[in-house]
C-alpha positions in Angstrom: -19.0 -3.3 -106.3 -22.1 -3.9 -103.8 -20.9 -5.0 -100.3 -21.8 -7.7 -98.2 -25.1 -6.9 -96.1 -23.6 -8.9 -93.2 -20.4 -6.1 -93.6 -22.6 -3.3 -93.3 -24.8 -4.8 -90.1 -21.4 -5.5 -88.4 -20.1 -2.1 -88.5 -23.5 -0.6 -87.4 -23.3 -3.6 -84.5 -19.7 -2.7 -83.8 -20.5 1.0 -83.4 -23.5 0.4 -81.1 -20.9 -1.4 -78.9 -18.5 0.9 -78.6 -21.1 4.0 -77.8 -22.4 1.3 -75.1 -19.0 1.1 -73.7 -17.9 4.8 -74.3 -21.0 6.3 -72.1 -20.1 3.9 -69.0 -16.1 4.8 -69.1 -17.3 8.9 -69.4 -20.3 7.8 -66.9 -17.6 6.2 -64.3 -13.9 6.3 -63.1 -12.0 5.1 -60.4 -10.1 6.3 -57.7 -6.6 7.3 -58.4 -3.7 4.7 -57.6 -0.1 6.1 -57.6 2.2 4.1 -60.0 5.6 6.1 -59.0 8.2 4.4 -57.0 10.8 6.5 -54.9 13.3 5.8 -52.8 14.0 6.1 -49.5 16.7 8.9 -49.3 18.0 11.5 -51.3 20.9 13.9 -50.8 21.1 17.2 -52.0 24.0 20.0 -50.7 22.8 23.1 -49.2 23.0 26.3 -50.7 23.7 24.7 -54.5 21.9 25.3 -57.9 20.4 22.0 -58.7 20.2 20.2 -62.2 18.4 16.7 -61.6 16.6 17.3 -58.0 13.1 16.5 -59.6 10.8 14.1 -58.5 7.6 12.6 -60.5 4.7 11.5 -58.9 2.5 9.4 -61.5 -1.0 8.3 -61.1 -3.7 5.9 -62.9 -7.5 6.8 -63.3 -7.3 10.5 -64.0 -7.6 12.9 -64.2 -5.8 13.7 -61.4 -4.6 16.7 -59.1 -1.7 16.6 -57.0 -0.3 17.5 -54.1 3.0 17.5 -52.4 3.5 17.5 -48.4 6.8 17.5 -46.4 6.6 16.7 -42.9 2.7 17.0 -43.0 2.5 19.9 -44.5 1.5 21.6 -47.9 4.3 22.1 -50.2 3.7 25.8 -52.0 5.5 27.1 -54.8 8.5 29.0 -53.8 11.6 31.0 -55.0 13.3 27.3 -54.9 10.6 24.7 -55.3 8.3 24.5 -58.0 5.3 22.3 -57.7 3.0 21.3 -60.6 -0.4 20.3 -59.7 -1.5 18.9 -62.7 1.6 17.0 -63.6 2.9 15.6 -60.2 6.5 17.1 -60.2 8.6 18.4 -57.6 11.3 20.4 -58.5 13.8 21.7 -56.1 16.3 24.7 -57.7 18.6 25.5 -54.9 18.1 23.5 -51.7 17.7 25.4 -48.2 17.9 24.4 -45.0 14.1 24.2 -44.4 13.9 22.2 -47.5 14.9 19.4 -45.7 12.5 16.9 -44.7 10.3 13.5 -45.3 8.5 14.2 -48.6 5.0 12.3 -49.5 3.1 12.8 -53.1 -1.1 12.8 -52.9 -2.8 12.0 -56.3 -6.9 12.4 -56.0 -9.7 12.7 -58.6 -13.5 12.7 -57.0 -13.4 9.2 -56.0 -10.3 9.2 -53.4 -6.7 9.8 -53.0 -3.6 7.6 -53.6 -0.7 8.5 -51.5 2.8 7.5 -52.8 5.6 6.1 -50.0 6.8 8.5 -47.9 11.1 9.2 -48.6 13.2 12.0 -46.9 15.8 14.5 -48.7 18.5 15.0 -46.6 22.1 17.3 -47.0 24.7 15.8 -48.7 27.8 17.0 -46.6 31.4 17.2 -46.0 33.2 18.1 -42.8 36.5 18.9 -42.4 39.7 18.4 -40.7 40.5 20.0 -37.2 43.9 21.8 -37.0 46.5 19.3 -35.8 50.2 19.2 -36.0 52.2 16.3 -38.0 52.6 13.3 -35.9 54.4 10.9 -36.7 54.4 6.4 -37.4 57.2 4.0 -36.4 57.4 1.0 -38.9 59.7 -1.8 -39.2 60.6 -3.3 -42.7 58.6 -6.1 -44.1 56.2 -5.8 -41.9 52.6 -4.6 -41.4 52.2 -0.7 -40.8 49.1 1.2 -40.5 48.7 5.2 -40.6 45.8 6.2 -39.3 43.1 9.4 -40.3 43.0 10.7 -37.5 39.6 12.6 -36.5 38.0 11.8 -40.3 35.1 14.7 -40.7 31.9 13.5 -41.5 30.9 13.0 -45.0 27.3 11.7 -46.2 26.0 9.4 -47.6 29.0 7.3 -47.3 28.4 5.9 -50.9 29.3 9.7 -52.0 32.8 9.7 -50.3 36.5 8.5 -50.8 39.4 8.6 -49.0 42.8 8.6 -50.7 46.4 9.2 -49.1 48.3 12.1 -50.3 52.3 12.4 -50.3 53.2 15.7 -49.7 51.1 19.0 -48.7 50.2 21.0 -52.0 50.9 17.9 -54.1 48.7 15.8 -56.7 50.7 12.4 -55.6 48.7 9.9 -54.2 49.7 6.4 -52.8 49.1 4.0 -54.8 46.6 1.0 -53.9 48.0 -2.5 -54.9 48.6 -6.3 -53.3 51.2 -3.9 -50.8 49.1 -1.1 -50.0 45.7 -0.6 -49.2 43.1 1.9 -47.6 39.8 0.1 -45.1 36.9 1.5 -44.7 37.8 3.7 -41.9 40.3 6.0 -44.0 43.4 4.4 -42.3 46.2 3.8 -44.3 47.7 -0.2 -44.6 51.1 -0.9 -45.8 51.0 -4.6 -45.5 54.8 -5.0 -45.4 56.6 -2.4 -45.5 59.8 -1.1 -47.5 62.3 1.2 -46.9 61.2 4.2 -49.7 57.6 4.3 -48.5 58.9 7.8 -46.9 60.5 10.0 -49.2 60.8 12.4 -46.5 57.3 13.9 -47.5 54.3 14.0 -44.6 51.2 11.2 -45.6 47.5 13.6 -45.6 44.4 11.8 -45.0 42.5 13.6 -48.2 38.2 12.9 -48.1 36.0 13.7 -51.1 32.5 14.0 -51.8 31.5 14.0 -55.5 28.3 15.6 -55.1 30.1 18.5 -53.0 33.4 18.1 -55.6 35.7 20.0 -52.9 38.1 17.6 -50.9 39.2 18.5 -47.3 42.5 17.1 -46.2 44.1 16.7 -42.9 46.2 14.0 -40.2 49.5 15.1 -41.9 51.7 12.0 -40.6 55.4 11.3 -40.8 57.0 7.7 -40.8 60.3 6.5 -39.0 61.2 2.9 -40.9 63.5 0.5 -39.3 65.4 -1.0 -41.8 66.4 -4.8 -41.4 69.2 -6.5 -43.5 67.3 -9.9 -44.1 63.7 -10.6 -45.5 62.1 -13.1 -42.8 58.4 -15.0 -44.0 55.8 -13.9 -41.8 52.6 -16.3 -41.9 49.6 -14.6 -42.8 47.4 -12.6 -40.1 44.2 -10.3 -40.2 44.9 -6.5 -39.9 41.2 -5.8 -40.9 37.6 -7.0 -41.3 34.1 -5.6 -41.4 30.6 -7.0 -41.1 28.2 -6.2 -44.1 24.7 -5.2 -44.2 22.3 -4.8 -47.5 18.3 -4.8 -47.9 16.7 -7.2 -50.0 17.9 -6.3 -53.4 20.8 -4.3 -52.6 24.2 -4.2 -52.6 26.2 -6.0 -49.6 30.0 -4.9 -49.1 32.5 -7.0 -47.0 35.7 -6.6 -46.2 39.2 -8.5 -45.1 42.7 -7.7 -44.8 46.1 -9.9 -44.8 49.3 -9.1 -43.8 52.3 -10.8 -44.0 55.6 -11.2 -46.1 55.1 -12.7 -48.7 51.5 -11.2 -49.5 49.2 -13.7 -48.8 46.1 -14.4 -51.8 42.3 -14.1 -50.2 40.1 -16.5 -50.3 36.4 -16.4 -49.6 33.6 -19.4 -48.2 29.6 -18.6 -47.9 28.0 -19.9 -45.7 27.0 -22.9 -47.6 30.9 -23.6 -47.5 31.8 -23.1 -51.0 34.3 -21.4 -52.5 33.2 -17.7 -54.1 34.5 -16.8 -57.1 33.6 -13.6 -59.0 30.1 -14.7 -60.8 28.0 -12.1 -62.6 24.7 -10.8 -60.8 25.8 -12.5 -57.6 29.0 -11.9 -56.4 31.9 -9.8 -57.5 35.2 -10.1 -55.9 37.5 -6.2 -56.0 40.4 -4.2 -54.4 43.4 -7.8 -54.7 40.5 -10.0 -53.1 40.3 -7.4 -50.0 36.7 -7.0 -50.6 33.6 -9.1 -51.2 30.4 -7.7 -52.7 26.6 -9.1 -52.8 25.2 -7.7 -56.1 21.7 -8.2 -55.4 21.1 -9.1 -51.8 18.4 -12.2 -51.0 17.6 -13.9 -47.3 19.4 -16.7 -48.3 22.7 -14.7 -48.5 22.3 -13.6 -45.3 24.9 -15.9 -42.6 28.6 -15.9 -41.4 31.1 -15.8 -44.2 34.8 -17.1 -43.8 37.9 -15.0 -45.2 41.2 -16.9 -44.7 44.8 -15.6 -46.0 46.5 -18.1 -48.6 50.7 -18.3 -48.9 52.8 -21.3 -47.6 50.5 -21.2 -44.3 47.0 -20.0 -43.7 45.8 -17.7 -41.5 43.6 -18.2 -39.1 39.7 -18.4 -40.5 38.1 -15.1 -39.8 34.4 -14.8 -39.6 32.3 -11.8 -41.4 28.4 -11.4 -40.8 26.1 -10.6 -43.9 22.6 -9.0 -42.5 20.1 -9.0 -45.0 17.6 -6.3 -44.0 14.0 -5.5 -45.0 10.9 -2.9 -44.3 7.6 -4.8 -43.5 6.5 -7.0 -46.3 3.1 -9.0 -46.9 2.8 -12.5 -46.7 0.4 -14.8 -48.4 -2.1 -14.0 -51.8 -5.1 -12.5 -50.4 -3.5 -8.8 -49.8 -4.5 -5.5 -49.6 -6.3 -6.4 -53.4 -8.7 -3.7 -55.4 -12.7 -4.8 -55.0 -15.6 -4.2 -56.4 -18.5 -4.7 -54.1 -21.9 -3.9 -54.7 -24.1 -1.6 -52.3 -24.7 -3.2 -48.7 -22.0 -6.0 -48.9 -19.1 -5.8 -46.8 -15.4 -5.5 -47.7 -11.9 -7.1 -45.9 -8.8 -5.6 -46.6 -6.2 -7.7 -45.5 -2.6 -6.6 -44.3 0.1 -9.2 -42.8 2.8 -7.2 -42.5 5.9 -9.5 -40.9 9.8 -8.8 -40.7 12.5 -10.9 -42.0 14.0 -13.3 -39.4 16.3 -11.8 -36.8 14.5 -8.6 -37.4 12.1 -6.4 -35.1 8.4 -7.7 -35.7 6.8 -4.3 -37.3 4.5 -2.4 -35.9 0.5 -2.6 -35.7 -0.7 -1.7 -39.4 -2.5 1.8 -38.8 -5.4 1.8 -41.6 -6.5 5.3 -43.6 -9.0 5.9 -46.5 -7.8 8.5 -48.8 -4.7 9.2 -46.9 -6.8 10.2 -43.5 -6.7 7.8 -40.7 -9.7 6.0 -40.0 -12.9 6.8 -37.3 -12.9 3.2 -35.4 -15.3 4.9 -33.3 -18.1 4.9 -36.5 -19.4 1.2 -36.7 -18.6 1.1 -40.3 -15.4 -0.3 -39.6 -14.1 -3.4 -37.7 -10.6 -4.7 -37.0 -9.8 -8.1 -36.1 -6.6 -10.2 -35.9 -4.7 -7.6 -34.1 -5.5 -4.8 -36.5 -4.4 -6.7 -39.9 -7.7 -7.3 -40.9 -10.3 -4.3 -41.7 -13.3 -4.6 -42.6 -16.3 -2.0 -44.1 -19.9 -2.7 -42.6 -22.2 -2.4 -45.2 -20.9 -0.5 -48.7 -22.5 2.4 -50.3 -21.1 4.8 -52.9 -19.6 6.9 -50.3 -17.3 4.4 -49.0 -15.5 4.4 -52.6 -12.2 5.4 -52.4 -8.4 4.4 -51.7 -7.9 2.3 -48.4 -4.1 2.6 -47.0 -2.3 0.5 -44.5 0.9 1.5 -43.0 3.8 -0.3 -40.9 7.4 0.2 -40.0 10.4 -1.4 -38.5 13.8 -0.6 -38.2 14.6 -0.6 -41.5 11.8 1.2 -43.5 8.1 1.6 -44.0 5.2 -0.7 -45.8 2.8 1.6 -47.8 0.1 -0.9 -49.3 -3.2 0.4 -51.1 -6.2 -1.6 -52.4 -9.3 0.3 -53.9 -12.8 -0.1 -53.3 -15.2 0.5 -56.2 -18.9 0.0 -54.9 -21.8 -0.2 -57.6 -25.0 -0.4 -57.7 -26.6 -3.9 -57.5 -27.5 -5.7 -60.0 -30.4 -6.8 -60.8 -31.7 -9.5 -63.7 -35.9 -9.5 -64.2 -36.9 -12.6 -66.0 -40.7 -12.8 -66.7 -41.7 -16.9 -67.0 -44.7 -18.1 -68.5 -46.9 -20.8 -67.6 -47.0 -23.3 -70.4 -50.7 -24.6 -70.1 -52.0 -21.0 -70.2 -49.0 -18.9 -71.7 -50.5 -16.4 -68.7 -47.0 -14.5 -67.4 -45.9 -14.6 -63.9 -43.6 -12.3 -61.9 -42.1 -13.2 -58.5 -43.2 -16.1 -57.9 -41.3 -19.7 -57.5 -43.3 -22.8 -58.0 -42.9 -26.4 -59.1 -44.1 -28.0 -62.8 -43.9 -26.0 -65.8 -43.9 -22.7 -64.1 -40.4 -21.5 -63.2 -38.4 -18.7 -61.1 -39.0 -15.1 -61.8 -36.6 -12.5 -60.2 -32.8 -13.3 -60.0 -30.5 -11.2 -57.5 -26.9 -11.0 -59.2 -23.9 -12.0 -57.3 -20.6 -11.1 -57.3 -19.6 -13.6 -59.1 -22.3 -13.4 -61.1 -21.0 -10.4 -62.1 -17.6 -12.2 -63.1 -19.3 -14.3 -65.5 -21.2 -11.1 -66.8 -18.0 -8.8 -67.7 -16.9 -12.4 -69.1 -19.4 -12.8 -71.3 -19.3 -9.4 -72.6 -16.0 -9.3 -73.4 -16.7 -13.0 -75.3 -18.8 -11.5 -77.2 -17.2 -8.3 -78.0 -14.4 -10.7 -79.4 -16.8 -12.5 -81.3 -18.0 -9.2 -82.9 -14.3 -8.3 -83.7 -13.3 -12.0 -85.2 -16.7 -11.5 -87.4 -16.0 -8.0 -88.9 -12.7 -9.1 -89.9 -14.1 -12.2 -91.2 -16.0 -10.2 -93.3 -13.5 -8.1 -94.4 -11.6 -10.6 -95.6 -14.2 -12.4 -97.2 -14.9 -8.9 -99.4 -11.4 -8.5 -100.4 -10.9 -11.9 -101.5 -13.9 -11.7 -103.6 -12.8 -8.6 -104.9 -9.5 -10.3 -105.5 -11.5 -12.9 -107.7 -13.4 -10.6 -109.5 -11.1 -8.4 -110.9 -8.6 -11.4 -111.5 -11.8 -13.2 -113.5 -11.8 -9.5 -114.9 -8.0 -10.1 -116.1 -8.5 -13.6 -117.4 -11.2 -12.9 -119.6 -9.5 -9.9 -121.1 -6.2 -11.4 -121.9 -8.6 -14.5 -123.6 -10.2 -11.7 -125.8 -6.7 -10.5 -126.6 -5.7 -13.9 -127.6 -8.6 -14.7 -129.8 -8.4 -11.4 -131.7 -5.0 -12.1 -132.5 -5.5 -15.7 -134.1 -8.2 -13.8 -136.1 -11.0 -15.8 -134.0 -14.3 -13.4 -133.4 -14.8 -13.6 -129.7 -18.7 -15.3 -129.2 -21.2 -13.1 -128.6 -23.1 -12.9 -125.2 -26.4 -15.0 -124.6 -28.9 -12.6 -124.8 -31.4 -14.8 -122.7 -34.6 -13.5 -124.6 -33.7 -9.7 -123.8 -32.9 -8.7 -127.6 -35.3 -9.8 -130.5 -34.2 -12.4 -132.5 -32.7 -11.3 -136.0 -34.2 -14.1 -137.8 
């Protein structure tokens, strides 16, 4: 079946294209930009074989080599870290002590270098008890009693630890947590009233774990004397314990408040927009019988005084916990640190507002590099203005292509923003205009009548349009191939269902014993008579 010309010239049109497109993406690349995302600590025990301590460090425009420094200086391969240049990874197999360090990931190709945010690997570690003799706590029954760890070793990060109460040396009892009893944050052990068989004559052992480390130390062995008391008396409701909470944006906030009092008193807890906080998914979750308050993903507006107040026949006393909501610089505003394209002998701003949240240390001066090396402001090629957040590059040419960092800090982190400047050639349109009267051409020249403009500079915007209508027009292409297409399989569709139809008439016609008529044959065949 013969196809459509308009088919054919489409393909060929397509494919012409496609080759123009094809020679400028092999012609031309850009410089890498990191796309990986770390955070800002990791912990890792010393001296332990190591299943999951890998870290990927993924870039765009490649292809791309890579290249790992800690503390400034070149990550090599090693008996314990391997490091693949071609793929970005990091791979620790048993962390030493010199392994330790801030860590930073360098992507380039020839047209710059992407550097990822710097993040630190530090020892996940457990401490342990000092050598102490039993001591022992005087209580009186139905009220408050506290046993305290005494001398906790360190453990880090904090997340990774837990502190439970064991009863009795060489034993696998544990006290149990309920409305009675409870453990704060500090290890110490609460018994919010207390009864007369909380000591069964064995000694109470602080005992801290560390899952990472999966060994628990225990220690402050402790003894309690109970005076007993033949009548229950109520005892209003009174804080034994509180603690202040802190999260960056995004996190997770934690904060805590204890009641004592006989009978145990409910928790309530107020934001700081005054209303009452009840366990609501993705905001706040309420744990441990109401002891403990938790901001599921932290925001500025969560950040303020919250009120904790003990509920039975009385109220305690309102008791006030801070929220801090905490951030590394961030950039304000639309117009920052953005990718350009520029063309040769333009300038280029980079922009980079860096500001803290309120109540937080302003950040520090943004310090500017170009492919992860700091910048020459002794050159005239670059300016800075508005007290170093603005940058900008005198006069483009190829060689100021590349990856343009700029870096701040507080107290809580560090802003690692990167924009990309791709300079090209200029562009330039010829159009040769012809007088009307004479149909003579003319090149250069701008005059009034019938004789119009010659040469045309092209703008950056200009440009815009340009890609714009390319891209139109590519579309266009694509809509008119598959218009074609369709339009050949529908009439194929026709044909052969014309085809069908005539044969099944045929079929008919023969069986009524009708003689199907013979073709017209238009003065080709010589007529019989």
């Amino acid at each position: 079946m013969p196809q459509h010309p308009l088919y054919a010239k489409s393909y060929f049109f397509l494919f012409l294209i496609l080759a123009y497109f094809a020679k400028g993406q092999l012609g031309y690349q850009l410089p890498p930009k990191i796309i990986s995302t770390f955070k800002n600590e990791y912990f890792y025990p010393r001296n332990s074989t190591l299943a999951d301590a890998s870290f990927n460090c993924t870039a765009q425009n490649g292809p791309i080599q890579y290249q790992w420094e800690k503390d400034g200086v070149v990550v090599q391969n090693s008996q314990y870290v391997s490091i693949d240049n071609s793929t970005g990874t990091l791979k620790f197999v048993k962390m030493q002590k010199g392994n330790y360090g801030t860590y930073q990931c360098f992507a380039t190709n020839d047209n710059g270098t992407s550097l990822s945010k710097p993040f630190k690997v530090k020892e996940a570690s457990l401490g342990s008890f000092p050598t102490s003799s039993i001591q022992e706590v005087q209580c009186k029954q139905y009220e408050h009693c506290i046993i305290p760890c005494r001398n906790k070793p360190r453990c880090a990060p904090e997340s990774h630890c837990k502190v439970r109460w064991k009863i009795g040396e060489g034993t696998n009892t544990y006290a149990p947590i309920n409305t009675r009893v409870a453990v704060d944050n500090n290890g110490d052990l609460h018994f919010l009233w207390t009864k007369p068989d909380d000591w069964t004559g064995l000694p109470y052992l602080c005992e801290v774990s560390h899952e990472q480390l999966n060994k628990p130390v225990v220690g402050s062995q402790t003894s309690l004397r109970i005076d007993k008391t033949s009548m229950a008396l109520e005892i209003d409701p009174f804080s034994v314990f509180k603690e202040d909470g802190k999260a960056l944006v995004g996190g997770r906030g934690v904060l805590r408040c204890m009641f004592s009092g006989y009978p145990i008193p409910d928790i309530q807890w107020t934001s700081p927009q005054e209303t009452i906080i009840k366990n609501i998914p993705s905001k706040y979750e309420i744990s441990d019988f109401g002891r403990v308050l938790t901001i599921l993903q932290s925001t500025p507006e969560n950040e303020g005084f919250y009120i904790c107040l003990g509920k039975a026949k009385t109220e305690s006393r309102p008791q006030i916990v801070s929220f801090n909501v905490t951030s590394a610089p961030a950039l304000i505003g639309d117009n920052q640190m953005h990718d350009m394209t520029v063309t040769e002998g333009n300038n280029a701003t980079f922009r980079c507002e860096a500001i803290s949240l309120s109540d937080e240390l302003p950040p520090t001066q943004p310090l500017w590099k170009k492919n992860g090396v700091d910048l020459d402001f002794d050159e005239e090629k670059y300016i800075l203005t508005e007290n170093s957040k603005s940058l900008t590059v005198i006069d483009v040419q190829k060689s100021d292509t590349g990856v343009y960092q700029c870096m701040s800090e507080n107290s809580e982190g560090v802003l690692l923003k990167e924009a990309i400047l791709n300079v090209i050639d200029p562009l330039r349109t010829d159009i040769t205009t012809y007088n009307i009267a004479t149909n003579i051409a003319y090149d250069n020249i701008t005059t009034t009548g019938d004789t119009l403009t010659t040469t045309v500079k092209q703008t950056e915007s200009q440009t815009v349009i340009y890609y714009i209508v390319v891209s139109v027009v590519v579309v266009l292409i694509i809509i008119l191939i598959l218009g074609c297409i369709v339009f050949q399989r529908k009439k194929k569709q026709s044909y052969i269902l014309n085809e069908e139809n005539n044969a099944n008439q045929d079929d008919q016609e023969i069986q009524l014993g009708q003689t199907p008529p013979r073709p017209e044959n238009n003065g080709l065949l010589n007529n019989p008579e």
